[in-house]
C-alpha positions as CSV (number, residue, x, y, z in Angstrom):
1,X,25.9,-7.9,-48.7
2,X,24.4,-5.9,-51.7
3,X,26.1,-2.6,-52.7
4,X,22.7,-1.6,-54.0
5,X,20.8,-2.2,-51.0
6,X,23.4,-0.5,-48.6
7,X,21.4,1.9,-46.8
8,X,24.0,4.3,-45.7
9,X,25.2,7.6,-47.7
10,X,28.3,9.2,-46.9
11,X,28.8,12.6,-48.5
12,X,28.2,16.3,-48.1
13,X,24.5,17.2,-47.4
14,X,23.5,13.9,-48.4
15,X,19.9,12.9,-46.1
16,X,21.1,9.9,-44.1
17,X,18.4,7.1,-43.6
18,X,18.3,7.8,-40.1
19,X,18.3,11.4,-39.1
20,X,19.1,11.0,-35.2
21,X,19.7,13.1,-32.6
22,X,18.7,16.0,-34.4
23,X,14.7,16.6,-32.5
24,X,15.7,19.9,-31.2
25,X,16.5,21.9,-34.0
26,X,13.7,20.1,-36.4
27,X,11.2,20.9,-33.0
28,X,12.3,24.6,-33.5
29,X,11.9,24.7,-37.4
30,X,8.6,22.8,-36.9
31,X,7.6,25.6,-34.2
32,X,8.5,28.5,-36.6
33,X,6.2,27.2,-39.7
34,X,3.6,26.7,-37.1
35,X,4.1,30.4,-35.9
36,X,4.0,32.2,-39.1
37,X,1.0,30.4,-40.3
38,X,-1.0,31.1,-37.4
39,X,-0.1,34.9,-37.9
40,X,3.3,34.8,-35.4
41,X,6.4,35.8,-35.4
42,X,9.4,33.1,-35.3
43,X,12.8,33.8,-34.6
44,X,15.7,32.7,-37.4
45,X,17.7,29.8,-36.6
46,X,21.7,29.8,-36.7
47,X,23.0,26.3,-36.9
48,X,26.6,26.6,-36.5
49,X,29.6,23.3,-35.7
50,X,32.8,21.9,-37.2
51,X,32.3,20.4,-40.8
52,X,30.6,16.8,-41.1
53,X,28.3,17.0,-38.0
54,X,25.3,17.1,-40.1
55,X,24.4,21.4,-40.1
56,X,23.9,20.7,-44.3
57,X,21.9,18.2,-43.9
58,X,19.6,20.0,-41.4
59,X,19.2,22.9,-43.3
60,X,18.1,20.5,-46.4
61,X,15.3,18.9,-44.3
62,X,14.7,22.2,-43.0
63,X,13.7,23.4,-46.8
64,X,11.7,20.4,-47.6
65,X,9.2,20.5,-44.7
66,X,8.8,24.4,-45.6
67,X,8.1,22.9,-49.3
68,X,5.5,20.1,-48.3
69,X,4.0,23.0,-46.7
70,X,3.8,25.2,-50.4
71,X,5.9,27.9,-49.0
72,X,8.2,30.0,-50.7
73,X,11.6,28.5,-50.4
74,X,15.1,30.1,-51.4
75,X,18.4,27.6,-50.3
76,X,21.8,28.9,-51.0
77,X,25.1,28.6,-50.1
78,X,27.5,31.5,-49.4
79,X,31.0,32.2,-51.0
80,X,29.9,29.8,-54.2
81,X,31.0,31.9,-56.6
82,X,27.8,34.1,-56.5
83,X,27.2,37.1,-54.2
84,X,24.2,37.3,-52.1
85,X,22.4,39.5,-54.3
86,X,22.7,36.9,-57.3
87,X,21.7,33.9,-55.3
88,X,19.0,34.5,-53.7
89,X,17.8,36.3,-57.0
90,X,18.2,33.0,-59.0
91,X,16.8,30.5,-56.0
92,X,13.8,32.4,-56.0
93,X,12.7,32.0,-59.4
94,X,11.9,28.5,-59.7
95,X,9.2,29.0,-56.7
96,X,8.4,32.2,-57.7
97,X,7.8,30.6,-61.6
98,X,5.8,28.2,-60.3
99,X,2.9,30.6,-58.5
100,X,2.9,32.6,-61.4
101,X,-0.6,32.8,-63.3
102,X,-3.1,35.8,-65.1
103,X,-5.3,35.1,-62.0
104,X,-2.7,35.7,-59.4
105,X,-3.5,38.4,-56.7
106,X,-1.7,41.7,-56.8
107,X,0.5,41.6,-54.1
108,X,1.6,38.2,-56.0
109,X,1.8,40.3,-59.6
110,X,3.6,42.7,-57.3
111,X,6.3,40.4,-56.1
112,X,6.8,39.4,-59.6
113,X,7.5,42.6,-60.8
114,X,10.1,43.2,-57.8
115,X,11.8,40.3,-58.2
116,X,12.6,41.1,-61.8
117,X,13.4,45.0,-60.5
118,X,16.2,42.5,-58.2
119,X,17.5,40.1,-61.4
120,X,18.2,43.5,-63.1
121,X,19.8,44.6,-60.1
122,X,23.2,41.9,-60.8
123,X,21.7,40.8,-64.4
124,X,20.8,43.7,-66.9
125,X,20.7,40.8,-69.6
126,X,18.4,38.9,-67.4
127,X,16.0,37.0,-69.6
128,X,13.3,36.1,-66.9
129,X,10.0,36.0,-68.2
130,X,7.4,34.9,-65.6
131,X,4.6,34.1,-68.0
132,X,2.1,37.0,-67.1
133,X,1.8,40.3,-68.4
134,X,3.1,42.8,-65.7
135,X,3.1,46.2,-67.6
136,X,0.6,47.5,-65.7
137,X,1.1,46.4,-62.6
138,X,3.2,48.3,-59.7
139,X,6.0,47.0,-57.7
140,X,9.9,46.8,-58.7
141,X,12.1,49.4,-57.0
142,X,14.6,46.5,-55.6
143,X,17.5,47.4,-58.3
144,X,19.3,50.5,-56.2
145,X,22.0,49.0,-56.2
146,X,22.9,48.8,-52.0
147,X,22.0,45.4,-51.0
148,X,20.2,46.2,-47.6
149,X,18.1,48.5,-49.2
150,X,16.7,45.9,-52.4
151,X,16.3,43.3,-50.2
152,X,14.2,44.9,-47.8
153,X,12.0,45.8,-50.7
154,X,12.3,42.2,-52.5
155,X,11.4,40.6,-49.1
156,X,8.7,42.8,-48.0
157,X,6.8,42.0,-51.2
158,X,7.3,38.6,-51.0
159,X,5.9,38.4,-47.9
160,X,3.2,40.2,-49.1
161,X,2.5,38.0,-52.0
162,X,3.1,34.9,-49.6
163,X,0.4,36.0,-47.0
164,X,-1.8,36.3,-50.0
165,X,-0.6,32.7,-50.9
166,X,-1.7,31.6,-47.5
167,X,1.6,30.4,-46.8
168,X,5.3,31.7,-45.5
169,X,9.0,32.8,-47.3
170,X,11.9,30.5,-45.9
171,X,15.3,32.0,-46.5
172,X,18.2,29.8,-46.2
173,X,21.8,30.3,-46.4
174,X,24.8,27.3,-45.7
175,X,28.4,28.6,-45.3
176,X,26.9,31.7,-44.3
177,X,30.4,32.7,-42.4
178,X,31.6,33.5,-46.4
179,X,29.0,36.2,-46.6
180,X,30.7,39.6,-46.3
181,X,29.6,42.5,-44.0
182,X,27.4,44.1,-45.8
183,X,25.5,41.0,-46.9
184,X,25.6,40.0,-43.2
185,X,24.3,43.5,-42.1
186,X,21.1,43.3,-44.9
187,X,20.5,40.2,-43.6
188,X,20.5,41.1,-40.3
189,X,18.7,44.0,-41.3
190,X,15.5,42.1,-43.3
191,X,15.3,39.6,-39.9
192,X,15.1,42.1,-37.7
193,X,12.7,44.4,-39.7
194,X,10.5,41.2,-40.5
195,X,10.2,40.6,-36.5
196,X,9.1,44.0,-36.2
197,X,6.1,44.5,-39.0
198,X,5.2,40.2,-38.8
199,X,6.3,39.2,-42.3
200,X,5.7,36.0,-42.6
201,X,9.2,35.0,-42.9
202,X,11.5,32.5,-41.4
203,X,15.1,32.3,-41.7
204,X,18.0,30.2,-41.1
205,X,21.6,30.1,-41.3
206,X,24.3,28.0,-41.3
207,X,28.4,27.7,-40.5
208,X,31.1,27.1,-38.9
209,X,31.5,27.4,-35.3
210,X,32.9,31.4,-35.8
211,X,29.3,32.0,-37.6
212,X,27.4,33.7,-34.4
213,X,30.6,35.4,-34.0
214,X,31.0,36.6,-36.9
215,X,26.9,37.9,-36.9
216,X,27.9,40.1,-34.0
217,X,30.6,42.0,-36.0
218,X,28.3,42.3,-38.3
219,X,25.2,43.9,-35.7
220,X,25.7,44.1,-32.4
221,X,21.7,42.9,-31.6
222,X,22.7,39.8,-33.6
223,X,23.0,38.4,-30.5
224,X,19.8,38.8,-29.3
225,X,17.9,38.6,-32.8
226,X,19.0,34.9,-33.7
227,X,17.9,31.4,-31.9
228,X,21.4,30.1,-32.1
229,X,21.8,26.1,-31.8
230,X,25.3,24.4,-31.0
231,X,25.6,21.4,-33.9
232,X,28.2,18.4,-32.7
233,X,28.9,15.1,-32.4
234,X,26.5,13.2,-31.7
235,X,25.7,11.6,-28.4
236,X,26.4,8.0,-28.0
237,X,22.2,6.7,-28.0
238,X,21.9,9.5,-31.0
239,X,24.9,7.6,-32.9
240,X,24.0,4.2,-32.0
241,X,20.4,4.5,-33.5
242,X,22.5,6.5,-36.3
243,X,24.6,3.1,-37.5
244,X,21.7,0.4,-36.5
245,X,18.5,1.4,-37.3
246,X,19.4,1.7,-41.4
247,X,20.4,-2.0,-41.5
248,X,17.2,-2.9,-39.1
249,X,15.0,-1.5,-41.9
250,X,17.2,-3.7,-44.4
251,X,16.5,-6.8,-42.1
252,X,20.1,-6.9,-40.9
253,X,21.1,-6.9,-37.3
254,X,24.6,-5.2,-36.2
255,X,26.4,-7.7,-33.7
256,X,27.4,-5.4,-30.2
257,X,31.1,-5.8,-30.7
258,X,30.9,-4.3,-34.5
259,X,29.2,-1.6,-33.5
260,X,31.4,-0.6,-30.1
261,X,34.3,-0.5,-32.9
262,X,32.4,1.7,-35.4
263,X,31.3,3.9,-33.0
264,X,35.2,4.4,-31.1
265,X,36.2,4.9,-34.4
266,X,33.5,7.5,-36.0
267,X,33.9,9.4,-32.6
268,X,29.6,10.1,-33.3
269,X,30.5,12.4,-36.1
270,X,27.6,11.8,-38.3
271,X,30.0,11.9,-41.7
272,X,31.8,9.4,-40.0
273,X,29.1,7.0,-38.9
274,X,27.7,7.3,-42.6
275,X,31.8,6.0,-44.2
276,X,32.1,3.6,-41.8
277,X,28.7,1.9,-42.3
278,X,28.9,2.1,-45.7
279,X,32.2,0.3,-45.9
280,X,31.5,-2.6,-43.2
281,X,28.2,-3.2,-45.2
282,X,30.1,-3.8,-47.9
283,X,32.6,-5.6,-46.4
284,X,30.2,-8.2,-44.8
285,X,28.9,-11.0,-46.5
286,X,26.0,-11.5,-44.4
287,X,23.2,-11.9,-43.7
288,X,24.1,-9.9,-40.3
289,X,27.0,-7.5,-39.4
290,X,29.8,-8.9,-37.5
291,X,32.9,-8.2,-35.9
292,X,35.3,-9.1,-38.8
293,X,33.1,-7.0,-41.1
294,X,33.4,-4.0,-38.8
295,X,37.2,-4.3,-38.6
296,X,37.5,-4.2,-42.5
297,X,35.0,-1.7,-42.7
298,X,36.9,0.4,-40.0
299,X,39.8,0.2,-42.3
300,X,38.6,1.2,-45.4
301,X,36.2,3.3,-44.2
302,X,40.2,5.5,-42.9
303,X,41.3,5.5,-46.3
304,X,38.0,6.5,-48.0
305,X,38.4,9.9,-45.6
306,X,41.8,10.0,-45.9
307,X,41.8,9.9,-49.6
308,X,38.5,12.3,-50.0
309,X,37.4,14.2,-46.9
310,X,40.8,15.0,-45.1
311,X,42.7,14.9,-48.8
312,X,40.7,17.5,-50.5
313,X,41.2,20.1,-47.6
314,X,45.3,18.9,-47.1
315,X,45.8,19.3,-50.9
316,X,44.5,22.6,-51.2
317,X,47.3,24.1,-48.8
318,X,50.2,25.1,-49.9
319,X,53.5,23.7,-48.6
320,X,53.8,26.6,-46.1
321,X,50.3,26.2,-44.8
322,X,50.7,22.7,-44.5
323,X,53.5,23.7,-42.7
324,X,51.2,25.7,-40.7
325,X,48.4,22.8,-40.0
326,X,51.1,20.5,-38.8
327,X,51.8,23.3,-36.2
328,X,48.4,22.9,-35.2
329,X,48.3,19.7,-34.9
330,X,51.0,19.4,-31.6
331,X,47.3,20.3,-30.0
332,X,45.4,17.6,-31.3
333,X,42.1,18.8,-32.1
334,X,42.1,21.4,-30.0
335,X,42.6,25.1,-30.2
336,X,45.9,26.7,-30.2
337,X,47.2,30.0,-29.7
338,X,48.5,32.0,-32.5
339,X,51.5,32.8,-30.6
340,X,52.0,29.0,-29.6
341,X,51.7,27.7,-33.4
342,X,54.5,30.6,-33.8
343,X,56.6,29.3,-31.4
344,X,56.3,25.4,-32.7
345,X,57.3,26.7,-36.5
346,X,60.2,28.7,-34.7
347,X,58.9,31.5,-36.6
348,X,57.6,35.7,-35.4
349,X,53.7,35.4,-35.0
350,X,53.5,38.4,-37.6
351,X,54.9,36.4,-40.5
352,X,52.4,34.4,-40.4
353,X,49.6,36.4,-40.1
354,X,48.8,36.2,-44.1
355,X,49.6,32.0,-44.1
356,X,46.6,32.1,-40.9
357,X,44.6,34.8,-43.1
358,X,44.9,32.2,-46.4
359,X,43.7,28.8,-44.3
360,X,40.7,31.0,-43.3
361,X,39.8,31.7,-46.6
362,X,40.2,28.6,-47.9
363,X,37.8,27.0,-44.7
364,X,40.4,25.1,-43.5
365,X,40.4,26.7,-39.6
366,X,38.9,29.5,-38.1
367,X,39.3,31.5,-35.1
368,X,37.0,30.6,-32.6
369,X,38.4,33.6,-30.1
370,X,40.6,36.4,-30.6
371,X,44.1,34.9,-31.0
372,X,43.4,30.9,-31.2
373,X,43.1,28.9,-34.1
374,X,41.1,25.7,-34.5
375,X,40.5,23.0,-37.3
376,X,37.3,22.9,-39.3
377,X,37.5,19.4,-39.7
378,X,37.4,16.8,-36.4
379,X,40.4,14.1,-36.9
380,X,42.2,16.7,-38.9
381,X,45.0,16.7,-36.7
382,X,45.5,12.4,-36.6
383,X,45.0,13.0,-40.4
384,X,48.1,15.1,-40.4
385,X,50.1,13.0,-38.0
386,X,49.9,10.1,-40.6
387,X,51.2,12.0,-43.5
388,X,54.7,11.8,-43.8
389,X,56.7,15.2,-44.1
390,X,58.3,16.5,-47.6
C-alpha cells in the first residue's frame, strides 16, 4: 500500500481522519457557541482521561469550529515552560492582531490597550505593536501584578470588544492539572464571574483524570461551575468506525478477522487504533487489508509504542522511580494503594513519599483518590512487564 496515501496519523494531538465516538462533547461545544451568540450563557467544559484517549485532539477541533466561527480564540497548554499569565498573553495576540484597524470600535481600541497593560504585566520589554494609534484611548489596568485580578480585567474587555465583534472569546487550556493554585483559582474566578455578568465567553479545559479533582482544591463551587465530561476508550462501534472508515475513503476494505486483531490489541484507545492502522497499512500490499497484514501491523505497531510512547515516559524515571512503576505494575492497570506499592518494594510508605511526589511531576501517575496511585498511560504496566530489570 502507499505510505503517502496511508490515511491514519498516530501522534499527540494529531486530528485523526475519523473523529468517532466523540458526538457528545463536540454536541456540547456546538451548544455553547450557539448559546453565547444568541446572547446566553454556556457553561465551561472539563475534558479530563488517561493520556492517548483523544482529550488533545478534542480540545483542537474544539478551537477550530470557534475560529470558522471568527471568534476570539486563545489555546494553550499548561506547565510548558510558560506561566498562565504569559500564555495566554502571547496566544492572544495573533487574533487580537488580526481585528486590529483605525476604524475599530472602542471597546475593540479598549481591549487593545488592555492587552498590552497584560504583555507588560510578564514582559516589560514587550515589543507589541498592534498597528493603531492607542494614546488616547482608555483601557489597560491588567498589569497589577496578582493574576486573578489582570485577568478579570483582560477578559472583561475582551468580551467587551468581542460583543462588539459580533462574536465570542474561547479560552482553552490542555494539561490544565499543571496549572498551580492560584492560576486555577483566577480561572475559576473569570468562569464564574463571566456566568454571572453574560460575557460572551466559553471555556474549556483539559487533563488528566485528577483534573476535576484538582479544580475543587482549588474552589470549592468548581464542582458545580464546570460541565465535566469523562474521556475513555472508546466503545467497540466508536473504534471500529475509528480503524475502517479511513481506508473506506481510500477505497480499501479491512477484512473482519484483521480488524477483531487490531481492535483486541488497541484496547479502543484512540492513539492506539491510529499506530496500529498505520502500521498494518503499511504492512499490506493490497489492494485490501487482510489478516496477515494485521498481524504484522500488530507487531510493529508494539514496538513503535514501545520505542516512542511508553519509552519516552520509562526513560524519564530515574532508577528508583522505575523501581517504583514496577511496583505498580503487580496491579496491572489499575490503582494501587500507597501503602501496598510500599509493601511490594519492602520499603516504609514515608520514604517514598518524594519518589511518588517526583512521578507526579513528571506526569507519569497521579492520584486519582487520597492514598492510590494510578498510571497516566493505559498498557503502562504490560509495558513494564516486558522490560527486563537492571
Amino acid at each position: 500500500m502507499d505510505p503517502g496515501a496511508n490515511p491514519y496519523s498516530p501522534g499527540a494531538g494529531r486530528p485523526p481522519a475519523a473523529l468517532a465516538g466523540r458526538q457528545d462533547q463536540l454536541r456540547s461545544w456546538q451548544i455553547g457557541l450557539d448559546r453565547i451568540e444568541r446572547g446566553r450563557d454556556a457553561q465551561p467544559l472539563v475534558l479530563y482521561g488517561l493520556r492517548g484517549v483523544g482529550k488533545t485532539v478534542l480540545l483542537n477541533t474544539f478551537a477550530r469550529r470557534a475560529q470558522d466561527r471568527d471568534w476570539l480564540v486563545a489555546q494553550v497548554e499548561a506547565g510548558a515552560g510558560k506561566t498562565l499569565r504569559e500564555a495566554l498573553g502571547e496566544a492572544l495576540h495573533t487574533p487580537l492582531a488580526d481585528l486590529a484597524r483605525p476604524s475599530a470600535g472602542t471597546r475593540l481600541l479598549r481591549a487593545l490597550k488592555t492587552a498590552l497593560s497584560f504583555k507588560a504585566s510578564y514582559d516589560l520589554n514587550g515589543s507589541w505593536n498592534f498597528g493603531v494609534d492607542l494614546t488616547e484611548t482608555a483601557g489597560g489596568g491588567a498589569d497589577t501584578g496578582v493574576l486573578e485580578t489582570d485577568l478579570t480585567k483582560l477578559v472583561n474587555d475582551l468580551s467587551a470588544a468581542a460583543l462588539e465583534e459580533g462574536v465570542g472569546l474561547a479560552v482553552l487550556i490542555d494539561e490544565a492539572q499543571d496549572l498551580d493554585t492560584a492560576e486555577l483559582v483566577a480561572l475559576c474566578s473569570v468562569a464564574h464571574l463571566a456566568s454571572q455578568r453574560s460575557w460572551p465567553l466559553l471555556i474549556a479545559l483539559a487533563g488528566l483524570p485528577s483534573l476535576p479533582r484538582v479544580l475543587a482544591e482549588a474552589k470549592s463551587y468548581a464542582e458545580r461551575l464546570f460541565v465535566y465530561a469523562s474521556i475513555e476508550h472508546l466503545a467497540a462501534e466508536a473504534a471500529r468506525e475509528a480503524l475502517v472508515k479511513p481506508a473506506a475513503e481510500e477505497g480499501v476494505r479491512w477484512a473482519d478477522d484483521a480488524i477483531e486483531l487490531i481492535l483486541a490489541r488497541a484496547l479502543g484507545y484512540p492513539y492506539f487504533v491510529q499506530q496500529f492502522g498505520q502500521d498494518t497499512w503499511n504492512a499490506a500490499e493490497g489492494p485490501d487489508l487482510e489478516l496477515a497484514d494485521a498481524r504484522v501491523g500488530a507487531v510493529r505497531g508494539q514496538q513503535a509504542l514501545d520505542n516512542g510512547f511508553f519509552r519516552v515516559r520509562w526513560d524519564r524515571a530515574t532508577r528508583g522511580e522505575q523501581q517504583y512503576l514496577r511496583a505498580m505494575s503487580a496491579a496491572g492497570d489499575a490503582p494501587s494503594s500507597s501503602s501496598d506499592v510500599a509493601a511490594r518494594l519492602d520499603r516504609k510508605q514515608s520514604s517514598l513519599g518524594p519518589v511518588r511526589a517526583n512521578l507526579i511531576n513528571k506526569g507519569l501517575i497521579y492520584a486519582p483518590e487520597h492514598g492510590m496511585v494510578q498510571f497516566t498511560v493505559p498498557g503502562m504496566a504490560d509495558f513494564i512487564g516486558r522490560q527486563t530489570e537492571g
